[in-house]
N, C-alpha and C positions, 0 to 999 in steps of 0.2 A: 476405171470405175467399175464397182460392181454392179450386176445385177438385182431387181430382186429376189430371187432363189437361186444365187451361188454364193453366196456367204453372208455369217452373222452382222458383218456389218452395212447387209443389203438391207433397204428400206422395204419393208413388205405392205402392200396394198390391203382393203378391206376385202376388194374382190379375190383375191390371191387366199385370204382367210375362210373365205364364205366356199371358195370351192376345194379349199382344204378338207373344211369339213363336210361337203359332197361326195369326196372321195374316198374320206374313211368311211363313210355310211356305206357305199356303195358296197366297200371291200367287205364292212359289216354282213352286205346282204350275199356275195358271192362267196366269203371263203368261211363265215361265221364271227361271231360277235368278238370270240376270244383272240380269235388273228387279227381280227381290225386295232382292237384297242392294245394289243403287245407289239403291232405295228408300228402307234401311233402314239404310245406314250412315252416321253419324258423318261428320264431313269431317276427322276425325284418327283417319279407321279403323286398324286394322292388323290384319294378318292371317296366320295363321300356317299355312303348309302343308311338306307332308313334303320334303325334299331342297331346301330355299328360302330365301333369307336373307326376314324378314319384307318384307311388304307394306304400306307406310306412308302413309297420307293416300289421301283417294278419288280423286283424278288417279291413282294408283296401280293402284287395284284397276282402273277405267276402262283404263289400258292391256293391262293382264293380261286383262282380258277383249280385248279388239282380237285375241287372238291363238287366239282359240276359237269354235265354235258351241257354245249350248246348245240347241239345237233335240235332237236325236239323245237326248234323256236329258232324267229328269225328279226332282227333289232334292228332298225333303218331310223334316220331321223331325216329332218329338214328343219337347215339353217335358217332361221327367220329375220335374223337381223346380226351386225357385227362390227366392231370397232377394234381401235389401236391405239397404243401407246401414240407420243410423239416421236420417239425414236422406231415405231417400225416392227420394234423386236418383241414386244408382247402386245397381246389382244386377245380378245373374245369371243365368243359364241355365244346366242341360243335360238332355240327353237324346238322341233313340237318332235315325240319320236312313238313310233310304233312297236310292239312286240305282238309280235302272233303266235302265239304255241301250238304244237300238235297234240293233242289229248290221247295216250295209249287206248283209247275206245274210239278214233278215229273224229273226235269233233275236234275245232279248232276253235280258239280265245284268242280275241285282240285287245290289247290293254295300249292305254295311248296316254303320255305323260308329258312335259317340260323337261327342258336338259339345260344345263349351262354348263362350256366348256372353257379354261382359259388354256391360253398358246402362248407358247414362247419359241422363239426360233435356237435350234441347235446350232451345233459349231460348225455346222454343215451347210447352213440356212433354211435347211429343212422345217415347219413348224409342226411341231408334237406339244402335245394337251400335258400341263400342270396339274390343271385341279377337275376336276371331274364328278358331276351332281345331278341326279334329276327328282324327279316331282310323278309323282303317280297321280292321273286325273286332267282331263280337262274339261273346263267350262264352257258352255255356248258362245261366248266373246271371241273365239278365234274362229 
């Protein structure tokens, strides 16, 4: 019988998910925003940002990035909650995420929004993010 993280037809747990996406954050925070998420996406990513027609397949996101540094800024989030299909194989994220930028005159900005991710497990078992969304802003209720 399988495990679940060595193969697709392993059953994956919410905790298994919630520290998936711990992990990517993490790698977000140590190696930068763009290695985390070409790490950890899907090769049928999409991706959903403000003012944008969606971002489809990872040749996609790969060019979108070609047009930015993330050096200047550093993107963490924290999973706040997380669920799964019946079978295992797909689930979700969200929760709350941070951006800090360095300001070329030396000040720095933290901008703090909402993120939803969905997972699905590779051929690997591995789980890498589908669709990909966040929200600029939060409110006092968190």
């Amino acid at each position: 019988m399988m495990s679940a993280c060595t193969g697709k037809s392993g059953v994956g747990t919410k905790e298994e998910l919630i520290a998936t996406d711990h992990a990517f954050s993490q790698l977000s925070s140590e190696k930068g925003m763009q290695y985390a998420f070409l790490e950890y996406a899907a090769e049928e990513v999409v991706m959903l940002r403000k003012n944008k027609l969606p971002m489809m397949g990872k040749n996609a996101l790969i060019e979108n990035f070609r047009t930015f540094s993330d050096t200047g800024f550093i993107l963490t989030w924290e999973p706040l909650f997380a669920d799964l299909a019946q079978s295992g194989e797909l689930g979700y994220t969200y929760g709350v995420y941070t951006s800090v930028s360095n300001g070329s005159d030396g000040t720095t900005s933290e901008r703090k929004g909402t993120y939803i991710s969905i997972w699905k497990k590779d051929d690997s078992g591995k789980w890498k993010f589908v669709l990909d969304s966040g929200n600029e802003g939060i409110g006092e209720q968190l």
